[in-house]
Kinemage of the C-alpha trace (Angstrom):
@kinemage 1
@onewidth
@group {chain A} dominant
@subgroup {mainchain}
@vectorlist {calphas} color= white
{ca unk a 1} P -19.030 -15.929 -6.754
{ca unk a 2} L -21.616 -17.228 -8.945
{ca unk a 3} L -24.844 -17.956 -7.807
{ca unk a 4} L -25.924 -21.168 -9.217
{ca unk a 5} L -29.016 -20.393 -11.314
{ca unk a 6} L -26.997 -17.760 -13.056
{ca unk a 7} L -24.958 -20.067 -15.045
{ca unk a 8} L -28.364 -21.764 -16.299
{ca unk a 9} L -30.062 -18.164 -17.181
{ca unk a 10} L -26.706 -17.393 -19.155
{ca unk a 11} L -26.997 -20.639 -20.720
{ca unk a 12} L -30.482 -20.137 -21.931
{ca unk a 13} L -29.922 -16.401 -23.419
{ca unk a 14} L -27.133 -17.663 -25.563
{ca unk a 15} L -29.178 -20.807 -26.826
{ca unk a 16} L -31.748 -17.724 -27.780
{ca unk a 17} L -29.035 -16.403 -30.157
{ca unk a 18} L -28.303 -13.056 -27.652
{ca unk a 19} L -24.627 -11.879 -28.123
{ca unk a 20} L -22.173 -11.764 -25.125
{ca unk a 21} L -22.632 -7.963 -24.301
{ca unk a 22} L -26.227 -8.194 -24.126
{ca unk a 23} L -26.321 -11.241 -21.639
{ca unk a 24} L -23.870 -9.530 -19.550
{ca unk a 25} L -26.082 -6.262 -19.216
{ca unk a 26} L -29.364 -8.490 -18.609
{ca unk a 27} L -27.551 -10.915 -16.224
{ca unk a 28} L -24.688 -8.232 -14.623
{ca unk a 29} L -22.577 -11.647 -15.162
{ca unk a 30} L -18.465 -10.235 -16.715
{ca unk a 31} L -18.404 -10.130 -20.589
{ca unk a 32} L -15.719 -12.555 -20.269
{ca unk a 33} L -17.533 -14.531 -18.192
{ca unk a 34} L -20.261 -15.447 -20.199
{ca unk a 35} L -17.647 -16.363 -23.562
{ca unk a 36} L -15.933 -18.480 -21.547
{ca unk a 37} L -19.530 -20.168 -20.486
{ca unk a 38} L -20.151 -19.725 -24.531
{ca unk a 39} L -17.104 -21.840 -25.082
{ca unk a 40} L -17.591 -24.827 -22.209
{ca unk a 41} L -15.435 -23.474 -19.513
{ca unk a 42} L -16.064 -23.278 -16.158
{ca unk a 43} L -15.457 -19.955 -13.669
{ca unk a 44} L -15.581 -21.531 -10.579
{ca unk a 45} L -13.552 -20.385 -8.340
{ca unk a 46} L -14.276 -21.991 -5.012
{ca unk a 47} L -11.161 -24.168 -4.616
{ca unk a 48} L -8.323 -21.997 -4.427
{ca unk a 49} L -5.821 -23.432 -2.207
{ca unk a 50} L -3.238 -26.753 -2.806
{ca unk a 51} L -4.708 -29.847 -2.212
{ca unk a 52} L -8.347 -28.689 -2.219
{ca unk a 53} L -8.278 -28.606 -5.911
{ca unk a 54} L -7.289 -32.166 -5.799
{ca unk a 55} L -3.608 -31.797 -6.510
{ca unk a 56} L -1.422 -34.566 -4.989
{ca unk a 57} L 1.769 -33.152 -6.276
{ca unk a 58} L 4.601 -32.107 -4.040
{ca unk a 59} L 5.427 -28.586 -4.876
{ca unk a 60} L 9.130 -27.254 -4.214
{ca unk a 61} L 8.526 -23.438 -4.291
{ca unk a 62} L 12.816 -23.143 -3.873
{ca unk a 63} L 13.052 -23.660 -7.585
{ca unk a 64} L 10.143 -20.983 -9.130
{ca unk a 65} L 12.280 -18.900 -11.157
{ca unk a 66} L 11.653 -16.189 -8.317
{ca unk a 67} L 12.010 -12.636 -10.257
{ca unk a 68} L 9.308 -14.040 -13.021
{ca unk a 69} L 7.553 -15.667 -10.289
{ca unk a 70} L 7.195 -12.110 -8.547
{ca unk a 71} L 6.857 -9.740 -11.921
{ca unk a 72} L 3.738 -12.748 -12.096
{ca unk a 73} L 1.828 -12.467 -9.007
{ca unk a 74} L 2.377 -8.659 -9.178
{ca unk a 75} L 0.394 -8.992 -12.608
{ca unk a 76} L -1.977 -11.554 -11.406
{ca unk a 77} L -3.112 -9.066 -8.253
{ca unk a 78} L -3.448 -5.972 -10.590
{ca unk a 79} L -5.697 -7.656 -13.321
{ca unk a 80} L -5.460 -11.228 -13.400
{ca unk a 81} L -7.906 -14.070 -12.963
{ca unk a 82} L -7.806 -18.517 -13.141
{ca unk a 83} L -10.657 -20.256 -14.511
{ca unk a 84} L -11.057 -23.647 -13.917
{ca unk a 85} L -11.492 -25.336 -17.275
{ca unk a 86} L -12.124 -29.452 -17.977
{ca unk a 87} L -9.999 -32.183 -16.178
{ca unk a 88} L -9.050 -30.370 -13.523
{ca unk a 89} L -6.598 -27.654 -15.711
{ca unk a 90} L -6.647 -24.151 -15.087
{ca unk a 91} L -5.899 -20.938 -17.153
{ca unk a 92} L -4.137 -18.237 -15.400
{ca unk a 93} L -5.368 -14.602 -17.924
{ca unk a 94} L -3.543 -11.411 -17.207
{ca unk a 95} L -5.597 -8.633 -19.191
{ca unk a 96} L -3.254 -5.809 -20.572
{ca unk a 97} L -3.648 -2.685 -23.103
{ca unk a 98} L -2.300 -3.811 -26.407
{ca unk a 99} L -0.629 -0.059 -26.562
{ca unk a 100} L 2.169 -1.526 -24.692
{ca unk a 101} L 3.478 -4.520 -26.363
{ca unk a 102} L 6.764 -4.290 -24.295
{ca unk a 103} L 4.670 -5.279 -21.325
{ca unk a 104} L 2.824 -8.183 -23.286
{ca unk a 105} L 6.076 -9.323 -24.092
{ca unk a 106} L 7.978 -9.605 -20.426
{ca unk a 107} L 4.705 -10.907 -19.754
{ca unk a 108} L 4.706 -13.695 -21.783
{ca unk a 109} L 8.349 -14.637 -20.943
{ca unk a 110} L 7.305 -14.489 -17.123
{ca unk a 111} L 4.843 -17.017 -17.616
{ca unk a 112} L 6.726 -19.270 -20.118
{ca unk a 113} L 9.709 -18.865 -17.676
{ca unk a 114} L 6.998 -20.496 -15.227
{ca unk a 115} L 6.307 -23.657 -17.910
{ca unk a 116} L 8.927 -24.006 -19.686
{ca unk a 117} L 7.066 -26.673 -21.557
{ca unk a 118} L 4.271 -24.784 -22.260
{ca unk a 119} L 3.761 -21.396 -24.542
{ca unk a 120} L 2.358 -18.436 -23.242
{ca unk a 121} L -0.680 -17.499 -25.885
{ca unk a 122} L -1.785 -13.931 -26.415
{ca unk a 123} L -5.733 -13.532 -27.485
{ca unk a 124} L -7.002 -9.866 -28.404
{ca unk a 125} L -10.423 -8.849 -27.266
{ca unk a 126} L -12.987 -7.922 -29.680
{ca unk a 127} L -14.327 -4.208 -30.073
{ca unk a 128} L -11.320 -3.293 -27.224
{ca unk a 129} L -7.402 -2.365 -27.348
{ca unk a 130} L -7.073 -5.005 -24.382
{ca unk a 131} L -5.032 -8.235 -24.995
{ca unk a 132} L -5.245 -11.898 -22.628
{ca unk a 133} L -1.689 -13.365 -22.019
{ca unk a 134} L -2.700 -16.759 -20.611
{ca unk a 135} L -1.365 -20.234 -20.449
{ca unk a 136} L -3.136 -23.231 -19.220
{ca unk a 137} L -2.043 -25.661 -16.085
{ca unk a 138} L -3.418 -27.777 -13.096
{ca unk a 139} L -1.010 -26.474 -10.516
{ca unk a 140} L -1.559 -22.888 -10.452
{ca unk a 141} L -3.881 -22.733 -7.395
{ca unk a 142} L -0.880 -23.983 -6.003
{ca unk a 143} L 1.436 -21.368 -7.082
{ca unk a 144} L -1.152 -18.925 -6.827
{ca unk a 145} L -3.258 -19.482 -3.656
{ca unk a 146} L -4.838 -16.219 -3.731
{ca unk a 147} L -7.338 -17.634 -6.566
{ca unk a 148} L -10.362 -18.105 -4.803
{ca unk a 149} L -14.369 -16.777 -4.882
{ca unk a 150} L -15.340 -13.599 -6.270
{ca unk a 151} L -13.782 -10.305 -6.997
{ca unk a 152} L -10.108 -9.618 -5.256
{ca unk a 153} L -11.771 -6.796 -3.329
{ca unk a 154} L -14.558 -8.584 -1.862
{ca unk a 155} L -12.383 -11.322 -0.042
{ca unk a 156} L -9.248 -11.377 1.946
{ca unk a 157} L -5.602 -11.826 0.137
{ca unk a 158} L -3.363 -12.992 2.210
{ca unk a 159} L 0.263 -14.120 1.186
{ca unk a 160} L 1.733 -17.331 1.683
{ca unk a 161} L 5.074 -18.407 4.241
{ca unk a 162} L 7.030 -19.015 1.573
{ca unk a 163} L 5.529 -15.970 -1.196
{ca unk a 164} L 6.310 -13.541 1.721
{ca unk a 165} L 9.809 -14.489 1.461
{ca unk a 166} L 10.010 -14.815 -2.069
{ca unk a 167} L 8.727 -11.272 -2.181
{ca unk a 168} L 10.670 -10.246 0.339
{ca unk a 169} L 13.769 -10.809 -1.857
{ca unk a 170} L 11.913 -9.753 -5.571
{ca unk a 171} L 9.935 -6.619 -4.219
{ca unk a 172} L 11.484 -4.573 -7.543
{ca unk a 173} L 9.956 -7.595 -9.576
{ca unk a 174} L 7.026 -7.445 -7.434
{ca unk a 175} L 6.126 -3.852 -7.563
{ca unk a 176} L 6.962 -3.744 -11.353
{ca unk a 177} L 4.171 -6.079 -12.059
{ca unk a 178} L 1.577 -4.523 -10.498
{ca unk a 179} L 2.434 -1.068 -11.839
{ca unk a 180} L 2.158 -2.818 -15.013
{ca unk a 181} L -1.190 -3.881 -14.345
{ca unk a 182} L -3.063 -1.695 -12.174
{ca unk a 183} L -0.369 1.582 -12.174
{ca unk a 184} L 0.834 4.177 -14.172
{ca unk a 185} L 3.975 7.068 -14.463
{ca unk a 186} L 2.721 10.409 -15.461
{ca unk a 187} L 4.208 13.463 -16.499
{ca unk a 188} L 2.270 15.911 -14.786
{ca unk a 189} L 2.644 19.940 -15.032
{ca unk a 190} L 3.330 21.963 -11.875
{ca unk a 191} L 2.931 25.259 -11.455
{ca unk a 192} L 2.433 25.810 -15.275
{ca unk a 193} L 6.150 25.259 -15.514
{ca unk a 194} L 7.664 22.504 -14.084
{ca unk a 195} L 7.127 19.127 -15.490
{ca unk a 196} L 7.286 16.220 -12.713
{ca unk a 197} L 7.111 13.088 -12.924
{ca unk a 198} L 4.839 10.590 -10.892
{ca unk a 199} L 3.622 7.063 -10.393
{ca unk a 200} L 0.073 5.880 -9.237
{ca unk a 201} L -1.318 2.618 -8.543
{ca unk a 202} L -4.792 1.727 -8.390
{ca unk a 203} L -6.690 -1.108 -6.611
{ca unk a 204} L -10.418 -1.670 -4.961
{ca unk a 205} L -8.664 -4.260 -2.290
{ca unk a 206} L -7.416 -3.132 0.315
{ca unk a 207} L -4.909 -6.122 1.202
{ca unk a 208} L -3.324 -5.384 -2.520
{ca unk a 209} L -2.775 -2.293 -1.298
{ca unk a 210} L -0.571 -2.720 1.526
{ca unk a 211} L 1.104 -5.010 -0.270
{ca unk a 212} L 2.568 -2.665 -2.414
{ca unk a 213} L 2.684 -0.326 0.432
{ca unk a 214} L 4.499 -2.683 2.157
{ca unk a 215} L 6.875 -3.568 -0.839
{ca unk a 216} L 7.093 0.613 -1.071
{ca unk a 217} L 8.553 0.724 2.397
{ca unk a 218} L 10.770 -2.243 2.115
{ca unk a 219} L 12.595 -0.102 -0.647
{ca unk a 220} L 11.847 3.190 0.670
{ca unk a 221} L 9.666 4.566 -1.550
{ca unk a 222} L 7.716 7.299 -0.229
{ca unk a 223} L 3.781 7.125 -1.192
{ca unk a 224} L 0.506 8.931 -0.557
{ca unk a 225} L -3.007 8.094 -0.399
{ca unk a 226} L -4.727 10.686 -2.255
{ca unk a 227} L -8.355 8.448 -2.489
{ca unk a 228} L -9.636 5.175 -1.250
{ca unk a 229} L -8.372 3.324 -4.113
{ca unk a 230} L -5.037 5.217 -4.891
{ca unk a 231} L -1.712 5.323 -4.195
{ca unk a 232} L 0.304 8.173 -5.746
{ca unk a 233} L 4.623 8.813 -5.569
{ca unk a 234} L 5.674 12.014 -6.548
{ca unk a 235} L 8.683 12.807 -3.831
{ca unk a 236} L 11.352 13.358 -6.841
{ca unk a 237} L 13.849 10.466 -4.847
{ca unk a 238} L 11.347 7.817 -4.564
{ca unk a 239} L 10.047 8.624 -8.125
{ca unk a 240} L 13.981 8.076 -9.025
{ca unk a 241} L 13.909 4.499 -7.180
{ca unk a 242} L 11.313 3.565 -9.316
{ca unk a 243} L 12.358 4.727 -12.316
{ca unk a 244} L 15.334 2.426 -12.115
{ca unk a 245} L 13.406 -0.545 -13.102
{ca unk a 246} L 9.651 0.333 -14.002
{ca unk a 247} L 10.036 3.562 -16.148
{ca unk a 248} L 7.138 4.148 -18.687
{ca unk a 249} L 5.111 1.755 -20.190
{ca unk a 250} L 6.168 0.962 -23.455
């Protein structure tokens, strides 16, 4: 979260003509951050859940489109993040390497699949190979209650009554997503000779974690911890399992 005199100091080094990079190394405030305080819009991110954003609307969850729903929140808990811009509207931004543009592309259908009536826009970063998928609306605290202060790893994440069951009947969706995001499948050499393949996943929180743990074990899918923030699968069945609907990133 933050603080409040750090928007103000951000403020004042860009009214001093200092780029975005600079202010970010001066102020430890995200690159992204500070252009979306460049361009007016508002981080905060200290009303995360339903009605404490002000939404009045009745929400029936029954009718998400539930594997794009899943493949979304999977993204979303990988490398994801809602701003709060003007009028009470929010932007949900899923940050992914422009190398894949098959990802970027079931991404975008996801989210449009989400809003129909909206578009799904795809911004490339300057002076990086990452692309923003992100489309604007004032309900996605409510379909995303895990949007809340600070970074994912410094808070708890905690699904919802009815995600857990949505989840519990998408985890293939589910894991996809945040293999997309946060994972990988590798070819790696063993023994000089053979050439196995394996899938990682990477994440600083530990409640994303077990989530895909727990999605792992729900399919069994046999996994490892190998460091604090990694989980590998490399038992040739389970690497099978997953094969049959992640595969490598293209």
């Amino acid at each position: 979260m933050h603080s409040q005199r750090q928007p103000q100091q951000v403020q004042r080094l860009i009214s001093r003509g200092i780029c975005d990079r600079e202010i970010a190394a001066l102020t430890g405030t995200p690159r992204r951050t500070v252009c979306d305080w460049r361009r007016g819009r508002s981080l905060v991110r200290d009303r995360g859940l339903g009605d404490e954003h002000g939404c009045t609307q009745v929400h029936d969850f029954s009718s998400l489109p539930e594997e794009e729903y899943a493949y979304t929140l999977g993204l979303y808990l990988g490398d994801g993040c809602i701003s709060q811009a003007k009028r009470g509207v929010y932007r949900l931004r899923i940050t992914l390497d422009s190398q894949y543009p098959l990802i970027i592309s079931e991404c975008q259908r996801a989210l449009n699949a989400l809003f129909p009536e909206k578009k799904a826009h795809v911004g490339c970063r300057r002076e990086s190979r990452c692309v923003d998928v992100s489309i604007w609306s004032k309900h996605w605290p409510c379909l995303i209650p895990q949007h809340g202060p600070g970074p994912k790893h410094q808070r708890s994440i905690q699904l919802a009554d009815w995600q857990s069951r949505l989840v519990n009947r998408q985890r293939r969706s589910f894991i996809r997503g945040l293999i997309h995001s946060d994972g990988s499948r590798i070819v790696a050499t063993e023994r000089s000779r053979r050439r196995a393949p394996r899938y990682t996943f990477s994440n600083r929180s530990e409640d994303i974690k077990r989530l895909f743990c727990e999605s792992c074990d729900a399919l069994d899918i046999r996994w490892t911890r190998p460091s604090d923030t990694q989980i590998a699968i490399y038992r040739k069945a389970s690497v099978a399992i997953l094969d049959e609907f992640v595969g490598p990133k293209a």
